[in-house]
BADO-853831 format. One line per field, with one value per residue: residue number from 1; chain; x, y, z of N, C-alpha, C, CB in turn. Coordinates in steps of 0.02 Angstrom, whole numbers, m for minus. Glycine has a CB too. Example, Ala and Ser with C-alpha at 12.3 -4.5 7.8 and 13.67 -1.06 7.14 Angstrom:
2
nr: c(1|2) .
kette: c(A|A) .
n_px: c(660|642) .
n_py: c(m284|m112) .
n_pz: c(390|354) .
ca_px: c(615|684) .
ca_py: c(m225|m53) .
ca_pz: c(390|357) .
c_px: c(660|645) .
c_py: c(m165|2) .
c_pz: c(390|394) .
cb_px: c(565|704) .
cb_py: c(m224|m30) .
cb_pz: c(452|286) .
//
This chain:
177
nr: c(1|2|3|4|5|6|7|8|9|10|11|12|13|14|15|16|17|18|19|20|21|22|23|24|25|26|27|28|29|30|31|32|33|34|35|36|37|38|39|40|41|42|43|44|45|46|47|48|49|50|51|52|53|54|55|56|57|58|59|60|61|62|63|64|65|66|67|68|69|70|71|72|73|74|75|76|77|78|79|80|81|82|83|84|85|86|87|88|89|90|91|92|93|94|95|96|97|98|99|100|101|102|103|104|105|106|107|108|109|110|111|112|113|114|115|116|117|118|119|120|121|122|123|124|125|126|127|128|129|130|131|132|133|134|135|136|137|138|139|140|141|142|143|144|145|146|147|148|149|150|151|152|153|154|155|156|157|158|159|160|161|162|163|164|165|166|167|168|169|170|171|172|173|174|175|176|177) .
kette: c(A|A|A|A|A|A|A|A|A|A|A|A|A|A|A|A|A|A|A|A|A|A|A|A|A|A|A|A|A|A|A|A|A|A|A|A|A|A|A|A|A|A|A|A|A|A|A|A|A|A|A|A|A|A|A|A|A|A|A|A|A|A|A|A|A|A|A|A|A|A|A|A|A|A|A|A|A|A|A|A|A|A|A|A|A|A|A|A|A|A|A|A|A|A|A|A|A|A|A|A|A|A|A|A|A|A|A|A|A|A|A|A|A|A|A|A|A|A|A|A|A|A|A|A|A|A|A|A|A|A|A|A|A|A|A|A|A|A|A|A|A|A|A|A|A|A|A|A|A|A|A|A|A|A|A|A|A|A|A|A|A|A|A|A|A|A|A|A|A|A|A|A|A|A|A|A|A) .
n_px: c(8891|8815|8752|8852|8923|8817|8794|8932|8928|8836|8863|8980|8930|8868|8987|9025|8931|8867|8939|8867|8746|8649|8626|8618|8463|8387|8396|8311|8197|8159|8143|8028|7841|7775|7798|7785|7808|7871|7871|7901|7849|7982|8031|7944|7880|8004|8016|7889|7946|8034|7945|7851|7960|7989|7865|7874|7954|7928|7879|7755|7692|7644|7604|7620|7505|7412|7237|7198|7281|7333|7322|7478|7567|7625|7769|7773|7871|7918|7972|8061|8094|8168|8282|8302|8262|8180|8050|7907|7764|7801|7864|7778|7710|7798|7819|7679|7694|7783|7747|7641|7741|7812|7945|8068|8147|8274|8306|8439|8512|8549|8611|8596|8438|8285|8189|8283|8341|8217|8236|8256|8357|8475|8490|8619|8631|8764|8900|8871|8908|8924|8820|8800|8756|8737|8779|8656|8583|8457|8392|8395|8380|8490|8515|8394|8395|8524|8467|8362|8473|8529|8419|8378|8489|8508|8368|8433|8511|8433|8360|8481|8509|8414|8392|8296|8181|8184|8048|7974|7947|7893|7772|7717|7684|7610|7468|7349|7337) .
n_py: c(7942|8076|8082|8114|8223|8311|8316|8372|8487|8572|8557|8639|8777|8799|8770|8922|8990|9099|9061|9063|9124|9047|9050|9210|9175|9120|9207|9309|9211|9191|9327|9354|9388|9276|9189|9199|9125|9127|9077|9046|8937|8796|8853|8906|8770|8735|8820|8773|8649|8711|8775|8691|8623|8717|8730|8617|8632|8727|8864|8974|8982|9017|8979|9095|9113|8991|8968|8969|9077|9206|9382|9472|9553|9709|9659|9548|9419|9377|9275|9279|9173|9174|9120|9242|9358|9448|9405|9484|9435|9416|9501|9604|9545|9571|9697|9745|9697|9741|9883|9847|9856|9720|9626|9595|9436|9399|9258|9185|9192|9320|9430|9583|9659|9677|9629|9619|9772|9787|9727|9653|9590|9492|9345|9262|9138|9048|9119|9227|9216|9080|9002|8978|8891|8726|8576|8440|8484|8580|8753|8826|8716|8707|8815|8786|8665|8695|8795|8712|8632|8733|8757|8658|8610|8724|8724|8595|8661|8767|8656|8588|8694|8749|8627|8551|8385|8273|8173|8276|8365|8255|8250|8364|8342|8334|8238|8190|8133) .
n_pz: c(2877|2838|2984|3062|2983|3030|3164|3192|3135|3203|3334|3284|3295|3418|3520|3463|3522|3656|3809|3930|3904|3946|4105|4078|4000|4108|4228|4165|4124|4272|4343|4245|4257|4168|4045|3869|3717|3559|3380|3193|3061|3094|3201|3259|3315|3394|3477|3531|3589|3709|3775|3829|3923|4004|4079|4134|4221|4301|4280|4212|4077|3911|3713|3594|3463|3508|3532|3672|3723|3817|3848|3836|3954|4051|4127|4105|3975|3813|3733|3563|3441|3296|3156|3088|3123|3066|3033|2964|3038|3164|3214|3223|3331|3424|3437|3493|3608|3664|3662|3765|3865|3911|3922|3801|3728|3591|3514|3385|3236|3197|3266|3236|3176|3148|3233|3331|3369|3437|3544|3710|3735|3661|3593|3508|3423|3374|3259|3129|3006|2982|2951|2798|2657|2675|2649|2638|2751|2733|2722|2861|2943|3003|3104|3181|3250|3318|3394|3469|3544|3619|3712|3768|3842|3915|3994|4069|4140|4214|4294|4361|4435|4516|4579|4543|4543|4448|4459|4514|4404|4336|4361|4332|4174|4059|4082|4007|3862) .
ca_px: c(8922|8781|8749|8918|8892|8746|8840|9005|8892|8790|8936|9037|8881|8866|9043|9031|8898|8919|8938|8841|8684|8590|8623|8562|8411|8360|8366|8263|8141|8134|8103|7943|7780|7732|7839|7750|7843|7840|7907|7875|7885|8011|8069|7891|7912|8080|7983|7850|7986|8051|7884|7832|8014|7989|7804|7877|8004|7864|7855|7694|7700|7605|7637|7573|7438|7358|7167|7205|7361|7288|7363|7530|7561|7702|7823|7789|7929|7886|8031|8056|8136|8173|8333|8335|8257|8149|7984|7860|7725|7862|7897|7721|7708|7853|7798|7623|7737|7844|7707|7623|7790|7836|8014|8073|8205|8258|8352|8425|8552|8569|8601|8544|8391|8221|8165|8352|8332|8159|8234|8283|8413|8485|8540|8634|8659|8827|8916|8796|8965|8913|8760|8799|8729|8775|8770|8627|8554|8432|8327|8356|8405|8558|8470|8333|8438|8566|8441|8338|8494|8546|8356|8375|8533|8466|8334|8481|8538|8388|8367|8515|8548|8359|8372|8211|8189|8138|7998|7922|7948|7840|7700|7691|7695|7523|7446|7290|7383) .
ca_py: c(8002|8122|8097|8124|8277|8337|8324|8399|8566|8579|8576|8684|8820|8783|8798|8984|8999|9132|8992|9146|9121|8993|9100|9259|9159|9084|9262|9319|9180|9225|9382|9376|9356|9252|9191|9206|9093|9139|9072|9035|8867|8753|8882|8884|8686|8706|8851|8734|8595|8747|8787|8600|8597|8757|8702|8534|8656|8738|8897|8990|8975|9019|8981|9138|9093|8963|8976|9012|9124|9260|9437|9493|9619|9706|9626|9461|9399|9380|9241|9264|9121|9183|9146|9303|9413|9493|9365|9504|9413|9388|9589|9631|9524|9603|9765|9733|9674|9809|9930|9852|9849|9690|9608|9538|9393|9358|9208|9191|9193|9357|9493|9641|9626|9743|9625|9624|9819|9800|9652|9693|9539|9456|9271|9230|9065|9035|9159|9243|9165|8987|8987|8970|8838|8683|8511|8410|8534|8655|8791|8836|8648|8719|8856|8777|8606|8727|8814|8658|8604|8756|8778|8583|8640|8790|8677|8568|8714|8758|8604|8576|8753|8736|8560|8508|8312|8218|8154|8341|8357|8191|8262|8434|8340|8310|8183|8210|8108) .
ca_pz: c(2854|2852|3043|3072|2983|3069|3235|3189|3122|3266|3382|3283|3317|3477|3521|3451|3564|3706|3866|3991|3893|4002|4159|4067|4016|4167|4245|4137|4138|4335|4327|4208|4297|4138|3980|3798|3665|3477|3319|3151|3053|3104|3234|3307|3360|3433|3537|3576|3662|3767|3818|3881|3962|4062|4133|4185|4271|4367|4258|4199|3987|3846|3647|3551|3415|3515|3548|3751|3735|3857|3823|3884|3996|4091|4185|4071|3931|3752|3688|3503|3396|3239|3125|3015|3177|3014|3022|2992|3108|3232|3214|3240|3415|3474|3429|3532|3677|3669|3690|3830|3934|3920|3910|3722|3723|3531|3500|3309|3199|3185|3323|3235|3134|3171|3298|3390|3389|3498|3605|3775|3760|3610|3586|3481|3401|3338|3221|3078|2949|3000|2920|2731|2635|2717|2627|2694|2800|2696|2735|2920|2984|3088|3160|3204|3279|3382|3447|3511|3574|3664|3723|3819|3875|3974|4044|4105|4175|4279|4324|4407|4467|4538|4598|4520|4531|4373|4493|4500|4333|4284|4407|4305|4144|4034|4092|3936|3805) .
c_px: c(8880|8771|8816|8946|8863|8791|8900|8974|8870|8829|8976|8984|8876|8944|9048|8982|8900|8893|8871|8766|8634|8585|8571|8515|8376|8350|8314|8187|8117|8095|8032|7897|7754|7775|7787|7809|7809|7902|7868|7891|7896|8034|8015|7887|7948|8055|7943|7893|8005|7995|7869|7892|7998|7908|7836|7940|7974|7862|7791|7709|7646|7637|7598|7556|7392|7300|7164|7250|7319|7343|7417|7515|7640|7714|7818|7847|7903|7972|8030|8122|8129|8259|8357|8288|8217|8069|7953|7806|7761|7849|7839|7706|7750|7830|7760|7662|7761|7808|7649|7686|7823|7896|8029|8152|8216|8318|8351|8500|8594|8554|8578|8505|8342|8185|8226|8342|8281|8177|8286|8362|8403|8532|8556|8662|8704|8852|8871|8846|8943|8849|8727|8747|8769|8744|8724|8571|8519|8399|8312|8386|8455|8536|8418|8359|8486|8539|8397|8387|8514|8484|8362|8438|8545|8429|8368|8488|8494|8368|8418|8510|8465|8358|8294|8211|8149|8055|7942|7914|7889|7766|7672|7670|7602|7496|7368|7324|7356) .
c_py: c(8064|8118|8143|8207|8340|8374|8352|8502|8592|8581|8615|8746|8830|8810|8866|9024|9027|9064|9026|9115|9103|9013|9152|9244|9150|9145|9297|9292|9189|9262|9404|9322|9282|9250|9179|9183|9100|9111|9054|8973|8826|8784|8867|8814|8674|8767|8819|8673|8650|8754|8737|8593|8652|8745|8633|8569|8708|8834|8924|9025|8975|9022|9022|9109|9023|8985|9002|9036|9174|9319|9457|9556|9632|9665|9529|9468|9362|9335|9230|9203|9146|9189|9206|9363|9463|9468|9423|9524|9404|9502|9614|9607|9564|9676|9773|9717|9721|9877|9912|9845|9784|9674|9568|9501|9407|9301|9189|9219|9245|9410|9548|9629|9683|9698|9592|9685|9820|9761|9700|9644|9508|9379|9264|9176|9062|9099|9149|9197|9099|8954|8983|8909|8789|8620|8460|8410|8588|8681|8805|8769|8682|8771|8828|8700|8634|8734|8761|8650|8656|8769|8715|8609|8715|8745|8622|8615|8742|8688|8582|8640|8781|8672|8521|8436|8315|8184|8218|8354|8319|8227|8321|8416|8307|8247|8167|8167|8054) .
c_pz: c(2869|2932|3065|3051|3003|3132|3218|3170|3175|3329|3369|3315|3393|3522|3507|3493|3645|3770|3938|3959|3918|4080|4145|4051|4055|4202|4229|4157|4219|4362|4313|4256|4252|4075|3907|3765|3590|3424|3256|3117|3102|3184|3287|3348|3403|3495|3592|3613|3704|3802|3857|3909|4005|4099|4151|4235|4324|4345|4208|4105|3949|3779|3627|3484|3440|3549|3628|3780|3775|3831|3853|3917|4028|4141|4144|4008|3886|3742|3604|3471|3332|3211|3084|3057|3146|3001|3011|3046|3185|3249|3267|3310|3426|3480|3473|3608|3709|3719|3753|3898|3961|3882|3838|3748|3630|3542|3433|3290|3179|3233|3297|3141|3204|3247|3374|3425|3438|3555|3659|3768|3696|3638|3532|3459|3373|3331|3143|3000|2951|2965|2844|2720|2657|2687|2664|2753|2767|2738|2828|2956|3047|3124|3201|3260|3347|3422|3501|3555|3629|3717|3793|3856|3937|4010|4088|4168|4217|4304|4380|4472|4517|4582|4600|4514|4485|4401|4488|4444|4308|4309|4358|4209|4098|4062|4040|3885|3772) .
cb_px: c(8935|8723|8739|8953|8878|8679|8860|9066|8830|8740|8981|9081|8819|8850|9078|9026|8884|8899|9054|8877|8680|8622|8691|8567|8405|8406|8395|8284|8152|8158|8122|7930|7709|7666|7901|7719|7849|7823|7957|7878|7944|8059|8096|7834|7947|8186|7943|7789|8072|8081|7827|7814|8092|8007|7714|7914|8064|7904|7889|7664|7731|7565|7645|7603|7469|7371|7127|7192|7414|7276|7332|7596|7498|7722|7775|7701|7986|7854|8037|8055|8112|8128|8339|8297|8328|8196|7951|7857|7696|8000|7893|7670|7726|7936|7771|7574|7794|7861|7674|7568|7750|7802|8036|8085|8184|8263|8345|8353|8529|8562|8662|8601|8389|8134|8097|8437|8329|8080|8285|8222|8402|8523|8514|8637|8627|8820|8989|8769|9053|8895|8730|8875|8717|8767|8830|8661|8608|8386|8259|8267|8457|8655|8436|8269|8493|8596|8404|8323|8530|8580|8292|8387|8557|8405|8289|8543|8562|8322|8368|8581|8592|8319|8395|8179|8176|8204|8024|7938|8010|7848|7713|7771|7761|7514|7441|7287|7450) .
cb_py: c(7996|8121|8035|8066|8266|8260|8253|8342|8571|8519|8533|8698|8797|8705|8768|8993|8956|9243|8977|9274|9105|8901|9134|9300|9138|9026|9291|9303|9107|9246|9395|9350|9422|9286|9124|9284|9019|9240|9026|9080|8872|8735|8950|8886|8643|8722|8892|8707|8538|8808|8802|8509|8586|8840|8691|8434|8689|8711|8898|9049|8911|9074|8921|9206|9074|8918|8901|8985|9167|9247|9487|9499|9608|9764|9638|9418|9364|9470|9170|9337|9044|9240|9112|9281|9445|9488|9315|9494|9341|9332|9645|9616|9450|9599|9784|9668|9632|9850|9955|9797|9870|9665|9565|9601|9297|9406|9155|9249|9174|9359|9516|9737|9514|9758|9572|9628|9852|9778|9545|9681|9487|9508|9201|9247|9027|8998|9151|9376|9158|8970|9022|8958|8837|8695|8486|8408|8565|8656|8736|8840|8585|8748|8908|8766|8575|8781|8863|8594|8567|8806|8772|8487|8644|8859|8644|8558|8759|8792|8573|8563|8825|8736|8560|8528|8258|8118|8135|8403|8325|8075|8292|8506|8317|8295|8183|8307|8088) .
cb_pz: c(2779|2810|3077|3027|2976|3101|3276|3102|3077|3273|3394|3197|3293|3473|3487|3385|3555|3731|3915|3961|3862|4009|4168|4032|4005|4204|4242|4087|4116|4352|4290|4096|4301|4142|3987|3771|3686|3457|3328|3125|3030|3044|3212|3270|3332|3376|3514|3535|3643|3757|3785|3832|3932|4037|4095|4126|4231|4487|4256|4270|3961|3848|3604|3538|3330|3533|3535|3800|3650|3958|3817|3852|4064|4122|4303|4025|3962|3710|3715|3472|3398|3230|3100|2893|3200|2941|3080|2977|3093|3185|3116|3190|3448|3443|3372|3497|3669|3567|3631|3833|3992|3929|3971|3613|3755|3452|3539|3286|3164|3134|3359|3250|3122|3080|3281|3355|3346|3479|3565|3867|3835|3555|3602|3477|3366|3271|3222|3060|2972|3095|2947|2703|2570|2801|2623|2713|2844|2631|2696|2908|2923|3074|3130|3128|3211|3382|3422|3478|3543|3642|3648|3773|3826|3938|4009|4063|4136|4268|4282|4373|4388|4488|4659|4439|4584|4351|4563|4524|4311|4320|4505|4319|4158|3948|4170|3900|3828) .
//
């Protein structure tokens, strides 16, 4: 029942989900000399699988707050994950981003929110209605689940639209473990 659940939420989101998105990402991610990934929590995590999916896709990635994040600069892309687009700490990167000239993504629940206004490009996940309290699912779960899923779903999407083999992929993939 609860799976069943799970999956019927997460698809309805998804489904509301503009279809264009994984194009205008992938341009994006082009574009920047250098992508910077930020979130907070739960959101932070579902940042860090995008990040390890775009270096096994042969892009140049950093997660902001670890120990050898180097500093952005222009012409790089600052990806924020935040459902409520209001994190504070989230604000304050973007802010720092902002002012050296580099590009803000947000992706999140809610299109306008203080760090939508600084973003060069909003994603939004679903419709901001969809995100009541949801039986099962506290605190963030469906935001944080969509977005994973639309996040793998982009990486599909360069993948194909790249023709990256799974073979190059394994080669770029930690081998430290």
């Amino acid at each position: 029942m609860h799976q069943q659940l799970v999956v019927e939420k997460i698809s309805s989101i998804l489904e509301a989900t503009d279809n264009s998105y994984d194009v205008k990402l992938t341009a994006l991610l082009d574009d920047a000399n250098r992508i910077f990934i930020a979130g907070a929590g739960r959101s932070k995590l579902v940042g860090n699988f995008f990040a390890m999916r775009l270096v096994h896709g042969g892009y140049t990635v950093s997660v902001v707050g670890e120990i050898v994040t180097p500093s952005i600069k222009e012409g790089d892309l600052l990806i924020i994950i935040s459902g409520s687009g209001e994190t504070e700490q989230l604000i304050a990167f973007t802010k720092n981003a902002k002012k050296v000239g580099a590009k803000i993504v947000l992706i999140s629940a809610k299109a306008e929110s203080t760090i939508g206004e600084l973003s060069n490009a909003v994603f939004q996940i679903g419709r901001s209605e969809q995100y009541g309290k949801v039986l099962g699912m506290p605190m963030g779960t469906v935001f944080e689940l969509s977005t994973l899923l639309f996040l793998e779903a982009t990486i599909s999407h360069i993948i194909h639209d790249k023709g990256i083999p799974e073979e190059v992929m394994r080669e770029r993939h930690a081998n430290l473990e």
